[in-house]
DRENLOVO-396835 format. One record per atom (N, C-alpha, C, CB): residue number from 1; residue in one letter; atom name; x, y, z. Coordinates in steps of 0.02 Angstrom, whole numbers, plus 50000, padded with zeros to 5 digits. Glycine has a CB too. Example, Ala and Ser with C-alpha at 12.3 -4.5 7.8 and 13.67 -1.06 7.14 Angstrom:
2
1,A,N,50660,49716,50390
1,A,CA,50615,49775,50390
1,A,C,50660,49835,50390
1,A,CB,50565,49776,50452
2,S,N,50642,49888,50354
2,S,CA,50684,49947,50357
2,S,C,50645,50002,50394
2,S,CB,50704,49970,50286
# end
This chain:
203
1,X,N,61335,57368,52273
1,X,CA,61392,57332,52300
1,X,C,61367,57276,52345
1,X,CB,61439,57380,52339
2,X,N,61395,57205,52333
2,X,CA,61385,57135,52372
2,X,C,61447,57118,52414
2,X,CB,61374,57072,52319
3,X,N,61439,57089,52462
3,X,CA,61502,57050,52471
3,X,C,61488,56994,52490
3,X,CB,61548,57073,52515
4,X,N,61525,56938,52472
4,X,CA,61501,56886,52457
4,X,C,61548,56856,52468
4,X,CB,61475,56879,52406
5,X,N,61564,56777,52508
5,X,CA,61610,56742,52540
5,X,C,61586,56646,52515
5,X,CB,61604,56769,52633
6,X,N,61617,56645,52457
6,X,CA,61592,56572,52412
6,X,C,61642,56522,52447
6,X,CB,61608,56573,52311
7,X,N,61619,56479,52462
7,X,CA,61657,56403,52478
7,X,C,61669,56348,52436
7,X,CB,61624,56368,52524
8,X,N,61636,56353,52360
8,X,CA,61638,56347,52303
8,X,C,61669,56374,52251
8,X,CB,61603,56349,52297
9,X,N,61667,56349,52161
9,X,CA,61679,56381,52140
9,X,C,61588,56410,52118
9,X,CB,61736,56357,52101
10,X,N,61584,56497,52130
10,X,CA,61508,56519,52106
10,X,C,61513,56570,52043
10,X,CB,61463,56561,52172
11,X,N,61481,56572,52000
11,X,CA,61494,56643,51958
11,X,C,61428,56684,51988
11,X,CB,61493,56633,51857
12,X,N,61448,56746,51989
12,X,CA,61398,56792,52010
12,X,C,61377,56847,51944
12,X,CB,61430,56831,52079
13,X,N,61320,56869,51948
13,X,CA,61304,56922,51873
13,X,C,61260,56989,51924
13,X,CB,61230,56867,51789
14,X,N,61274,57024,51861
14,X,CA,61215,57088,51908
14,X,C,61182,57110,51815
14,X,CB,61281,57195,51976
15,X,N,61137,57131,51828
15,X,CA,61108,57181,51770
15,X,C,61093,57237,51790
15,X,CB,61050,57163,51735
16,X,N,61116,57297,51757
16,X,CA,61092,57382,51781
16,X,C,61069,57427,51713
16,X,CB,61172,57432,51821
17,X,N,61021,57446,51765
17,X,CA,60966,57492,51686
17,X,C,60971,57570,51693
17,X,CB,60856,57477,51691
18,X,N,60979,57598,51654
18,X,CA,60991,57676,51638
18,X,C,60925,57713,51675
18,X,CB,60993,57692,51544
19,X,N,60919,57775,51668
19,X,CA,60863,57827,51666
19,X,C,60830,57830,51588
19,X,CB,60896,57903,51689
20,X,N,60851,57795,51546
20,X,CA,60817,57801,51488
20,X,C,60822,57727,51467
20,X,CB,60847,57856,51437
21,X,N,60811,57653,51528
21,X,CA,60786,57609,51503
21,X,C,60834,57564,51479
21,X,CB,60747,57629,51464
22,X,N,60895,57585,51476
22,X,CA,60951,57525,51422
22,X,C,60985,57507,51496
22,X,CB,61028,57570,51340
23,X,N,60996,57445,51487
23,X,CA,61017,57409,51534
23,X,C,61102,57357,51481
23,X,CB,60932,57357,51567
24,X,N,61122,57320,51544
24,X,CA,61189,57310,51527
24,X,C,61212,57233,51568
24,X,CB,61234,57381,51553
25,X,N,61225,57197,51559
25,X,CA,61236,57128,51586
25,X,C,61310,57118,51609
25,X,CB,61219,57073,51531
26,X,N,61345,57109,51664
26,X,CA,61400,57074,51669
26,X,C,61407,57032,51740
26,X,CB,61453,57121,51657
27,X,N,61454,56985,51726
27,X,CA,61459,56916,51771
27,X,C,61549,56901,51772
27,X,CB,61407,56839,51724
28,X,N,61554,56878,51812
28,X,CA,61627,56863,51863
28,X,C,61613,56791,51891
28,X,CB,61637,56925,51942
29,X,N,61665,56758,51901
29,X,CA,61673,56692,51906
29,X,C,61728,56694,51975
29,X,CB,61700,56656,51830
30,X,N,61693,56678,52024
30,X,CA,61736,56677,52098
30,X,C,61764,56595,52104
30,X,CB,61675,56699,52177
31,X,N,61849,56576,52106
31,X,CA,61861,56532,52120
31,X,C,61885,56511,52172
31,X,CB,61877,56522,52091
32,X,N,61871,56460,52221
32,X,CA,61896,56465,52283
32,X,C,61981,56420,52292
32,X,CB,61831,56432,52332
33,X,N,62014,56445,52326
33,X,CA,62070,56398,52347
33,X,C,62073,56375,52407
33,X,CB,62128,56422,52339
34,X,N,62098,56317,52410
34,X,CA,62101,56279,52478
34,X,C,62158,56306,52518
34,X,CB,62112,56199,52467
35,X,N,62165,56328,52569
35,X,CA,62209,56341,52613
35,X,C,62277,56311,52632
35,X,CB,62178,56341,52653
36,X,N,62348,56331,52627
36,X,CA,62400,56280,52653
36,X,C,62356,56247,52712
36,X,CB,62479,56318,52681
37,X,N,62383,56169,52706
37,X,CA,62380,56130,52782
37,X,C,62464,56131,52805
37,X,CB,62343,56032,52776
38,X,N,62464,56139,52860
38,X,CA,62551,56172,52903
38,X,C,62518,56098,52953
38,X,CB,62563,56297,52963
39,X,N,62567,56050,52975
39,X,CA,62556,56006,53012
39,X,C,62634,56002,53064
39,X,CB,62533,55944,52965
40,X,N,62653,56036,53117
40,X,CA,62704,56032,53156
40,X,C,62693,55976,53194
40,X,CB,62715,56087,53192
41,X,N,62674,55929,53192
41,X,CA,62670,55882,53227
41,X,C,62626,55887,53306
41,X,CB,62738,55866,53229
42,X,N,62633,55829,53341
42,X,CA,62603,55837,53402
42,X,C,62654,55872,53440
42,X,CB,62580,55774,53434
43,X,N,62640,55904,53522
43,X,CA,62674,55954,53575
43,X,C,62723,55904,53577
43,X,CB,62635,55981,53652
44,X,N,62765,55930,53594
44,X,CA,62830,55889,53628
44,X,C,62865,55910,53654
44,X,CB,62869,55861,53601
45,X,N,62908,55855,53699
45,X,CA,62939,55855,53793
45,X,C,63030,55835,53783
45,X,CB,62885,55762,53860
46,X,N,63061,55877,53787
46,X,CA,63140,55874,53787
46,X,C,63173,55881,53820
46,X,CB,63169,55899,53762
47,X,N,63228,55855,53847
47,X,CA,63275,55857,53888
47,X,C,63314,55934,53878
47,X,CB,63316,55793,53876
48,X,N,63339,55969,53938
48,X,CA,63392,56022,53946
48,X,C,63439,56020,53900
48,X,CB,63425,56020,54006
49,X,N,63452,55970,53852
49,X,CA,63527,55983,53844
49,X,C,63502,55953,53758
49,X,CB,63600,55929,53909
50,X,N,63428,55943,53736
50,X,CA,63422,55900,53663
50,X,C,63398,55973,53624
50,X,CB,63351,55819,53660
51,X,N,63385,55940,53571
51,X,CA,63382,56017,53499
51,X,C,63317,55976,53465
51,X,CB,63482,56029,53416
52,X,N,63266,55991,53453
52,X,CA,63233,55974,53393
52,X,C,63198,56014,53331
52,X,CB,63191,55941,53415
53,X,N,63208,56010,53295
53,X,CA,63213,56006,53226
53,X,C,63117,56015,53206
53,X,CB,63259,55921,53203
54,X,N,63110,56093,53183
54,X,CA,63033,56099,53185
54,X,C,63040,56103,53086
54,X,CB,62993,56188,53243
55,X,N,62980,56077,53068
55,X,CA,62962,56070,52980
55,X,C,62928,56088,52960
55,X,CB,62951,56025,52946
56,X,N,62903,56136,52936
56,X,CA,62845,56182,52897
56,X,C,62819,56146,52833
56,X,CB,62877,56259,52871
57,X,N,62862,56115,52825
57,X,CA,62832,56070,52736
57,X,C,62858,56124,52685
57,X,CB,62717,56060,52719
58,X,N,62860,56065,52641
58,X,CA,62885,56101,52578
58,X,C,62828,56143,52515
58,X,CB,62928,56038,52540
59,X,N,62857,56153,52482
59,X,CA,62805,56204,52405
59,X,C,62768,56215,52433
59,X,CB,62769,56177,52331
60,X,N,62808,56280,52488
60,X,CA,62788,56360,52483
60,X,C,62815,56410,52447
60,X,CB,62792,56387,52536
61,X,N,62796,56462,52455
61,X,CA,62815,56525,52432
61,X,C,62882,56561,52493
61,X,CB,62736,56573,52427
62,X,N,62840,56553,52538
62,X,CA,62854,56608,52582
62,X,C,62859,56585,52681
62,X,CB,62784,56667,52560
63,X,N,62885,56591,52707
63,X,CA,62872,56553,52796
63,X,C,62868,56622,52845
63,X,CB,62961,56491,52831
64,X,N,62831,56612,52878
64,X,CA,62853,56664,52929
64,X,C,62842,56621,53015
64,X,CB,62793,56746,52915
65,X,N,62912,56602,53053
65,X,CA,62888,56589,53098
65,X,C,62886,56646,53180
65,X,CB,62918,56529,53095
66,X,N,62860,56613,53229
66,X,CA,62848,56665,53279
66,X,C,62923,56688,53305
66,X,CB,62799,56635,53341
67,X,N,62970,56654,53276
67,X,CA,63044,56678,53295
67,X,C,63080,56719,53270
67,X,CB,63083,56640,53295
68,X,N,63018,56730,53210
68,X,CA,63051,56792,53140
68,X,C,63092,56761,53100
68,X,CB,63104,56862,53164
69,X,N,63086,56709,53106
69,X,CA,63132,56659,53061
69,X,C,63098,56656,53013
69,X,CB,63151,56589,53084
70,X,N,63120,56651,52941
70,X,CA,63097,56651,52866
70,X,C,63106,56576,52815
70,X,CB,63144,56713,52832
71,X,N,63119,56531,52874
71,X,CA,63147,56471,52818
71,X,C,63091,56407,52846
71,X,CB,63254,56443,52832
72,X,N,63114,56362,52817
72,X,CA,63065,56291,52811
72,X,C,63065,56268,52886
72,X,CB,63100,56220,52752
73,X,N,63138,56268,52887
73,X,CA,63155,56229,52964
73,X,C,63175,56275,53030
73,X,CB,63224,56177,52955
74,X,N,63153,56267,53085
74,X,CA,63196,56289,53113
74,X,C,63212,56245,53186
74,X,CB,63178,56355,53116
75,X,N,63269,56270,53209
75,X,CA,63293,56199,53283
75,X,C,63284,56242,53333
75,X,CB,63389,56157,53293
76,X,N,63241,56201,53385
76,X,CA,63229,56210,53451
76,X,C,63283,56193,53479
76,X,CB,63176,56180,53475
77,X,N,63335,56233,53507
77,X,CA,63400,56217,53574
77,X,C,63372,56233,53637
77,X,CB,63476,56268,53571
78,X,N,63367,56170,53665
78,X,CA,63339,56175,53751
78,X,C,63416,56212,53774
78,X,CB,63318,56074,53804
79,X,N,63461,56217,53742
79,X,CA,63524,56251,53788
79,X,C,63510,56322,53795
79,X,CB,63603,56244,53752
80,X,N,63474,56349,53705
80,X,CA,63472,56402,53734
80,X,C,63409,56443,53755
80,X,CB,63505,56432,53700
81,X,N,63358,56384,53742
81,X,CA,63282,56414,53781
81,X,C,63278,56410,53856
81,X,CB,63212,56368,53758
82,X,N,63316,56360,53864
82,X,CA,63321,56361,53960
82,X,C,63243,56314,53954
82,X,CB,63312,56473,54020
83,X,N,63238,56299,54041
83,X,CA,63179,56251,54071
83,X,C,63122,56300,54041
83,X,CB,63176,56238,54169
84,X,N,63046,56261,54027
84,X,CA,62985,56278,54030
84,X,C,62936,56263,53972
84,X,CB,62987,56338,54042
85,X,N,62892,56284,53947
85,X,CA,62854,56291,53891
85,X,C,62879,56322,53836
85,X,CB,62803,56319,53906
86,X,N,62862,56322,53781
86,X,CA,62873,56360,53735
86,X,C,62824,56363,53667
86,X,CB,62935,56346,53724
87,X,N,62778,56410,53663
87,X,CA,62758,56376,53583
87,X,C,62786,56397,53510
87,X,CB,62684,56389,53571
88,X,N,62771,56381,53480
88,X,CA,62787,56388,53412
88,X,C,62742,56389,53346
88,X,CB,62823,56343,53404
89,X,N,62734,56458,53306
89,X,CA,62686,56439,53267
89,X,C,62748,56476,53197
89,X,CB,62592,56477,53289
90,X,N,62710,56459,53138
90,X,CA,62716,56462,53069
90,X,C,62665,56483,53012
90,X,CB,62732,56409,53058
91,X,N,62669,56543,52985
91,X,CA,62625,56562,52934
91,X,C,62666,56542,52869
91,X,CB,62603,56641,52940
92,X,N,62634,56507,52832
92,X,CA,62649,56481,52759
92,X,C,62611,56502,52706
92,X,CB,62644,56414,52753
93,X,N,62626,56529,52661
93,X,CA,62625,56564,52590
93,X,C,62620,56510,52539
93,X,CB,62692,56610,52574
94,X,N,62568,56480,52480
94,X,CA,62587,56448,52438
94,X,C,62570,56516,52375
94,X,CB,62551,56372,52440
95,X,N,62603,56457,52317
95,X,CA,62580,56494,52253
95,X,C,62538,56538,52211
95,X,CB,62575,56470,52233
96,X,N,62471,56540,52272
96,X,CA,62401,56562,52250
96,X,C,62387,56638,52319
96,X,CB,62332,56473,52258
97,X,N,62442,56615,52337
97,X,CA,62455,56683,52400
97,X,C,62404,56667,52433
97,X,CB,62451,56772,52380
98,X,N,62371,56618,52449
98,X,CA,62343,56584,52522
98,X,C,62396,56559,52581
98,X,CB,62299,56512,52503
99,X,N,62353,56596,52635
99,X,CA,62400,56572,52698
99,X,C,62373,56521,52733
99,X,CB,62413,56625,52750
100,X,N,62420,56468,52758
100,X,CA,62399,56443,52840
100,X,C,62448,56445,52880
100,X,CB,62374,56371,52852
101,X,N,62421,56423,52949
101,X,CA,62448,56443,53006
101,X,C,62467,56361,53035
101,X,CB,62393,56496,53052
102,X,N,62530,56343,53066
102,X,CA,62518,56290,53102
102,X,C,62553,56307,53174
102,X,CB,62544,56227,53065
103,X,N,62530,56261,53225
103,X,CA,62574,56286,53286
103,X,C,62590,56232,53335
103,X,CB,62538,56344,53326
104,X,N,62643,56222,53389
104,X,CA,62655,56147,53425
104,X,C,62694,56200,53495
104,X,CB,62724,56069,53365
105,X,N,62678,56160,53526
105,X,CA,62682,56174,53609
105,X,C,62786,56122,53623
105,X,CB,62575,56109,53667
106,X,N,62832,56156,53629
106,X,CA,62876,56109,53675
106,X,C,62900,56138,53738
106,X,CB,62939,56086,53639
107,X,N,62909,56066,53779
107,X,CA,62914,56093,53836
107,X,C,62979,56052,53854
107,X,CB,62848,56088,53881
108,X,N,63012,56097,53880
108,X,CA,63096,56067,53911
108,X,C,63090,56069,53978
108,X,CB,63171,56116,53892
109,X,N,63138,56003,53992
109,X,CA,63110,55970,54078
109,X,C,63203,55962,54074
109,X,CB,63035,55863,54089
110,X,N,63204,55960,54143
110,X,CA,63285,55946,54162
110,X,C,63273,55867,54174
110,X,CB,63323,55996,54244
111,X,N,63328,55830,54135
111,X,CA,63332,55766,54150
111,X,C,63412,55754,54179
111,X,CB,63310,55724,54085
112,X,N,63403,55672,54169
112,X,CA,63454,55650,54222
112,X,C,63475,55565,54165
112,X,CB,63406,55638,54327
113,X,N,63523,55533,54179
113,X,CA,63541,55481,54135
113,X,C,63497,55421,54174
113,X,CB,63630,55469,54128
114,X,N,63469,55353,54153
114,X,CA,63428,55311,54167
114,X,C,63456,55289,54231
114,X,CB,63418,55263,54115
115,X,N,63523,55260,54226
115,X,CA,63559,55224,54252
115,X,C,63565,55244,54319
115,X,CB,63611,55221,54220
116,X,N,63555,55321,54330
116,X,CA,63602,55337,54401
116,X,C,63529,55384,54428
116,X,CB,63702,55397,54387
117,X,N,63480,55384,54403
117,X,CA,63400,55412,54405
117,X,C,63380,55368,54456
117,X,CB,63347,55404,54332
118,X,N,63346,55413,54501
118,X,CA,63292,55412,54565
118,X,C,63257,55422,54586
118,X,CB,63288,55419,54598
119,X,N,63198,55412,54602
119,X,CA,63142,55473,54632
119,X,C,63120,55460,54684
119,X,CB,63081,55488,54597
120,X,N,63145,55485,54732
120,X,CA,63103,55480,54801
120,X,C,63163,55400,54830
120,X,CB,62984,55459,54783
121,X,N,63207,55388,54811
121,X,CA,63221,55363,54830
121,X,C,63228,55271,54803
121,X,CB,63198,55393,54869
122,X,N,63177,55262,54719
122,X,CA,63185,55235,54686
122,X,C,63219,55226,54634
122,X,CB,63158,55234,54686
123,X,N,63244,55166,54631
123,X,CA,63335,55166,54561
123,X,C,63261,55136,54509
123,X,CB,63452,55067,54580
124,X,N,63296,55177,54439
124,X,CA,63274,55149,54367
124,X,C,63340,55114,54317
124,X,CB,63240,55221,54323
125,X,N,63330,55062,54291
125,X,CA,63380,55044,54237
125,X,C,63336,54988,54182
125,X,CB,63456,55006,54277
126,X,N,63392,54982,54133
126,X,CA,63364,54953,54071
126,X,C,63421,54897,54059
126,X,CB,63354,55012,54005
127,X,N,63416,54846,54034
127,X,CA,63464,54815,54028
127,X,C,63420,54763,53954
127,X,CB,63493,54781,54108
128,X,N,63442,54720,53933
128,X,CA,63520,54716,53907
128,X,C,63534,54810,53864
128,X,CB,63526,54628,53829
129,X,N,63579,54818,53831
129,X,CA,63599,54892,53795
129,X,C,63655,54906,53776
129,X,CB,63591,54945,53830
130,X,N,63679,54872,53718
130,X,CA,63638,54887,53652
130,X,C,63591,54806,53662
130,X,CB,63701,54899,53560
131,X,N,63537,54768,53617
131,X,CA,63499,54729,53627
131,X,C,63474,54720,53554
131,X,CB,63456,54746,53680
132,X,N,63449,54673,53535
132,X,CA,63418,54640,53474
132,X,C,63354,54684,53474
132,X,CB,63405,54553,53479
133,X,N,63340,54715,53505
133,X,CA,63269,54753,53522
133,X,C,63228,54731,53585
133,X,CB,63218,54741,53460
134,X,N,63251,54686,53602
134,X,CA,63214,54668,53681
134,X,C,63250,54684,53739
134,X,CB,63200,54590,53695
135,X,N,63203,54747,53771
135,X,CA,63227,54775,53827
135,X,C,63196,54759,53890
135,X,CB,63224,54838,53818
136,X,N,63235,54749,53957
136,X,CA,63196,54744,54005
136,X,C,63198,54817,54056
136,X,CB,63218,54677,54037
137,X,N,63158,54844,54074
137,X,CA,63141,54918,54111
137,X,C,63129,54898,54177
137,X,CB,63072,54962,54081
138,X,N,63189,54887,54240
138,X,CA,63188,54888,54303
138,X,C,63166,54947,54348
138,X,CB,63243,54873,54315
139,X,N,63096,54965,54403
139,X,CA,63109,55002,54437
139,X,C,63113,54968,54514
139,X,CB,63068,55050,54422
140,X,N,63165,54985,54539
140,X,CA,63185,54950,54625
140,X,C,63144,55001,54664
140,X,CB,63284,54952,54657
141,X,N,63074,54983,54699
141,X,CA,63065,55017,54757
141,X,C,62982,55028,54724
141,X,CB,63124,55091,54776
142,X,N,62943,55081,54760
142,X,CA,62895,55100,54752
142,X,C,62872,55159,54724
142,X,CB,62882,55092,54789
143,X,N,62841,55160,54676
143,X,CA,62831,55228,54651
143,X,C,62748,55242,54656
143,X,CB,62862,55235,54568
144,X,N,62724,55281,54681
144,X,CA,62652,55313,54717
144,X,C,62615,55338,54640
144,X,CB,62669,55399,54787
145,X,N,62642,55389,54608
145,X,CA,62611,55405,54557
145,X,C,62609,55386,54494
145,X,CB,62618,55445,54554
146,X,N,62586,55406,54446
146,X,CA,62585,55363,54387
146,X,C,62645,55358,54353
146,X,CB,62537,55382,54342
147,X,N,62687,55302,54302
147,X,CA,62737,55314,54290
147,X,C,62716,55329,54196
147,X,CB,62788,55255,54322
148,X,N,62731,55375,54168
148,X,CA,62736,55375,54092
148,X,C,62801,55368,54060
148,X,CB,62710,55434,54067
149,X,N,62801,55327,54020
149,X,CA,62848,55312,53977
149,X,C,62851,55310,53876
149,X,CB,62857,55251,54007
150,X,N,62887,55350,53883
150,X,CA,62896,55370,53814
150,X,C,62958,55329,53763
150,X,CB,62913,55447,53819
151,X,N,62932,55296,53708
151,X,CA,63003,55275,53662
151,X,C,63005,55328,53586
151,X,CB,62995,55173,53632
152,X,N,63061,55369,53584
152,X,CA,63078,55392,53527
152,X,C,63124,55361,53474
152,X,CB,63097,55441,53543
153,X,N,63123,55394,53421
153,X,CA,63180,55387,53389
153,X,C,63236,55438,53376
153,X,CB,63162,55368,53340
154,X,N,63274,55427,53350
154,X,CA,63335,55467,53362
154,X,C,63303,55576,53312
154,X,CB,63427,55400,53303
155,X,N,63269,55548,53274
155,X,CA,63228,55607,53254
155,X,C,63190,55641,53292
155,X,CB,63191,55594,53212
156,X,N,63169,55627,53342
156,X,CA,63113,55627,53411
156,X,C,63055,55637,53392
156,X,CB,63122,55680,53467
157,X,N,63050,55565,53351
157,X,CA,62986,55532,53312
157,X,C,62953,55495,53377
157,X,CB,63009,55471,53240
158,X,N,62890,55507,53399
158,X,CA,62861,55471,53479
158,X,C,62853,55381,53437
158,X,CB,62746,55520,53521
159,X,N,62885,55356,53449
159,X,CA,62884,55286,53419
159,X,C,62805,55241,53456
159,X,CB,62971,55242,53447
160,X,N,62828,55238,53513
160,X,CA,62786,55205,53557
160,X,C,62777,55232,53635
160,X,CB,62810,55137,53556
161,X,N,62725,55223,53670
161,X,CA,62700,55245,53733
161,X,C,62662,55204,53781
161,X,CB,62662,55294,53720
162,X,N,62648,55198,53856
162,X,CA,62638,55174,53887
162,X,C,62643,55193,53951
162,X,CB,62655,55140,53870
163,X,N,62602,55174,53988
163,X,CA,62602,55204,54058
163,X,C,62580,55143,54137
163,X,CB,62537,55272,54048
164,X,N,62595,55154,54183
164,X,CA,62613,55104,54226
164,X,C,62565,55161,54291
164,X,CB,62716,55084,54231
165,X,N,62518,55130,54346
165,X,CA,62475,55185,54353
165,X,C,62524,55179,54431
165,X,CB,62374,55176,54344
166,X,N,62543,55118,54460
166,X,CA,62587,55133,54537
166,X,C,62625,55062,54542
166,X,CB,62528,55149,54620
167,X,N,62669,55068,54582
167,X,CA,62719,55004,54578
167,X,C,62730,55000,54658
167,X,CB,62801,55016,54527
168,X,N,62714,54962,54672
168,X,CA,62702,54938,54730
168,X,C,62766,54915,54770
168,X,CB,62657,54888,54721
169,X,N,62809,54895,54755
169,X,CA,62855,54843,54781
169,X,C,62912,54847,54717
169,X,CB,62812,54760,54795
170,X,N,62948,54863,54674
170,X,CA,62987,54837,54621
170,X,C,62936,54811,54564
170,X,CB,63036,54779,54648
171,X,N,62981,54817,54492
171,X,CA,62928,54818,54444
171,X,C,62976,54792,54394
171,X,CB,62888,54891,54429
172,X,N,62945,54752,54336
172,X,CA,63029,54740,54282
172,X,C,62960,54718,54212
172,X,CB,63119,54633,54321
173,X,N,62975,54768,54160
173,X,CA,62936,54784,54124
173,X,C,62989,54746,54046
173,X,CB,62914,54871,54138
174,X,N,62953,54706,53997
174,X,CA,62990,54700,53966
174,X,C,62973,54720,53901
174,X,CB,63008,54652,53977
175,X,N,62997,54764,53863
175,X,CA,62997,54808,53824
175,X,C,63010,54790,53752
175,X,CB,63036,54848,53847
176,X,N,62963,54750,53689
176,X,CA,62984,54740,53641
176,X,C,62993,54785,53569
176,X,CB,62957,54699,53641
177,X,N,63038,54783,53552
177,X,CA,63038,54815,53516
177,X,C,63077,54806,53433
177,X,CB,63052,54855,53554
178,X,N,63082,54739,53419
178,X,CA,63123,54708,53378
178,X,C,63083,54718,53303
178,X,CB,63135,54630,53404
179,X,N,63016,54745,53315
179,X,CA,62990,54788,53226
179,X,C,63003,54847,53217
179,X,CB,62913,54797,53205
180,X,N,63054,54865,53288
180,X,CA,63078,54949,53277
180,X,C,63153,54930,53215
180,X,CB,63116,55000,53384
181,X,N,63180,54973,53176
181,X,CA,63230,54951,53130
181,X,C,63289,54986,53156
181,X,CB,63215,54967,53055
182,X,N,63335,54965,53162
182,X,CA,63408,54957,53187
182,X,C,63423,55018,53204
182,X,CB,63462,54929,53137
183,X,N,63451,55061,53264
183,X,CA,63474,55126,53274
183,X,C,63468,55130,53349
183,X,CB,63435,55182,53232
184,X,N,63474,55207,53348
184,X,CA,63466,55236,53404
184,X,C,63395,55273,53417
184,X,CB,63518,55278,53408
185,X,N,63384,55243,53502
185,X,CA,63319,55260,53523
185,X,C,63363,55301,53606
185,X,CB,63252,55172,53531
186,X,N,63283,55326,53613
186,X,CA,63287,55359,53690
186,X,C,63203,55336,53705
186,X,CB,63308,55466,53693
187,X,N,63225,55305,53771
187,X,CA,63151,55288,53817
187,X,C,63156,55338,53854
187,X,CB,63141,55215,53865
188,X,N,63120,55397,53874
188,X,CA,63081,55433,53919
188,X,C,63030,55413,53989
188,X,CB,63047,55459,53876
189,X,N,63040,55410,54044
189,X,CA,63013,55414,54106
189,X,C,62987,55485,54129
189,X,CB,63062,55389,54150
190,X,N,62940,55495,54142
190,X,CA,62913,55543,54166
190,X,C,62883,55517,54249
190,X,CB,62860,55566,54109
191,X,N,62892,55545,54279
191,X,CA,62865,55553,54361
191,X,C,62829,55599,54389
191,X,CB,62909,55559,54404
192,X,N,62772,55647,54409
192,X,CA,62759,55710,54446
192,X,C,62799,55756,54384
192,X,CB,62796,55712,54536
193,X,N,62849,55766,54422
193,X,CA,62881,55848,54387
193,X,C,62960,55802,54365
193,X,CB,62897,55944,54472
194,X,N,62974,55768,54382
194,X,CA,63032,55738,54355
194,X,C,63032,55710,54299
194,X,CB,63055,55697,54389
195,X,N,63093,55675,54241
195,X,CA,63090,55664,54162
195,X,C,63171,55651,54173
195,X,CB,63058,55739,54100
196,X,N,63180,55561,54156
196,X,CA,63226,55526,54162
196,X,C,63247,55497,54097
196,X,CB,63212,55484,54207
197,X,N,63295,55503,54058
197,X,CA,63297,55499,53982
197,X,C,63365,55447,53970
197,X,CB,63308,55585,53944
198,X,N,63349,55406,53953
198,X,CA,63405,55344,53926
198,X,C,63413,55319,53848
198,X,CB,63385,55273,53965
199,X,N,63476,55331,53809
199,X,CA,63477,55313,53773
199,X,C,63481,55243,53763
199,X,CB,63502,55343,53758
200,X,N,63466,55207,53716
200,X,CA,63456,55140,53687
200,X,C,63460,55110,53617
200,X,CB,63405,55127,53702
201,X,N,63502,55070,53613
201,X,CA,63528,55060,53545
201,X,C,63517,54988,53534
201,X,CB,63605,55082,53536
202,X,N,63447,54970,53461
202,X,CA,63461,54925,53416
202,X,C,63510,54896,53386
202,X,CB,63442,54936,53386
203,X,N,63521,54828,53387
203,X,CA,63584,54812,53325
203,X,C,63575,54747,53297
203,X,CB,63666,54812,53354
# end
C-alpha cells in the first residue's frame, strides 16, 4: 500500500510475484482537478440601516454558507446583525465534487446623513447634488486625524478611494467623477470610530 498526493495528471503501476515466481502487472491513471475558486470580494464597511448582497458564483453543485444557508446568494441586513464585525465564509461544490472555500470580513458602523454630520465639532457637505459628475466635498473646521473617503456604487461596488491625512483650517476637495455612468452613488467618510454616508446622484 502507497499513498500518494499527484499535482499532475501521473499514472502509477506496481508488479507482484507469487511464491512460485508468476508475477502480474497493473497500473491506474490519477487525474487531478483544480479546485472551485469562491471570490467574495474584498471586506466591507456598511452603514446601520444598508443590506449587501454576498455571491458565491455560479456552476456549482452545491453551497454551504457559515449561516447554514444553501443558496448562491445571500443578504447581509445591518438591521438585523446590529453594530460590529462579522465574517462570512462559503463552501462550494462543483461537478467533479471538489470543494472551495471563500470568505469576506463586513463590518457595520452607525452612520449619520452628510449634510447634518460632525465630528468634534466639524460640518461636512457636498454640493452641487444631483451633478453632471463633478462634486465638490466641503469640510468647515479642523480635523486632527486622517480623513478616508470612500465612493460606491449603488451595488456597493468600492468605485473609487482616497484619503486626506489632516485639515488644518477648512478644506473643499473637488471630486470628479463624470467616467462614473449615470446613477446612484454613496461617498463614505470615515473619521477615528465615526462613518458619515451621503448619497449622490449622476445625471
Amino acid at each position: 500500500t502507497i499513498t500518494v498526493s499527484p499535482t499532475t495528471v501521473t499514472n502509477y503501476s506496481v508488479t507482484v510475484t507469487d511464491n512460485n515466481g508468476c508475477f502480474a502487472t497493473d497500473d491506474i491513471n490519477i487525474v487531478t482537478m483544480a479546485l472551485p475558486n469562491v471570490n467574495l470580494g474584498q471586506n466591507q464597511t456598511i452603514c446601520h440601516d444598508a443590506q449587501i448582497t454576498l455571491n458565491a458564483g455560479s456552476n456549482f453543485t452545491s453551497y454551504l454558507w457559515s449561516t447554514g444557508a444553501t443558496t448562491q446568494y445571500i443578504t447581509v441586513d445591518a438591521n438585523i446583525t446590529g453594530l460590529g464585525t462579522f465574517p462570512y465564509s462559503v463552501t462550494v461544490t462543483n461537478t467533479n465534487d471538489c470543494q472551495g472555500t471563500g470568505s469576506i470580513v463586513i463590518t457595520v458602523h452607525s452612520c449619520v446623513g452628510l449634510g447634518d454630520a460632525t465630528i468634534a465639532g466639524k460640518a461636512f457637505d457636498i454640493y452641487p447634488n444631483p451633478s453632471d459628475g463633478t462634486f465638490n466635498l466641503v469640510v468647515t473646521g479642523s480635523v486632527k486625524d486622517a480623513l478616508q473617503i470612500y465612493i460606491y456604487n449603488a451595488q456597493a461596488k468600492l468605485m473609487k478611494n482616497f484619503s486626506v491625512e489632516k485639515i488644518y483650517h477648512n478644506y473643499t476637495k473637488k471630486i470628479d467623477l463624470t467616467h462614473f455612468p449615470k446613477g446612484i452613488y454613496y461617498i463614505k467618510l470615515i473619521n477615528a470610530d465615526d462613518v458619515f454616508l451621503k448619497k449622490i446622484v449622476i445625471q
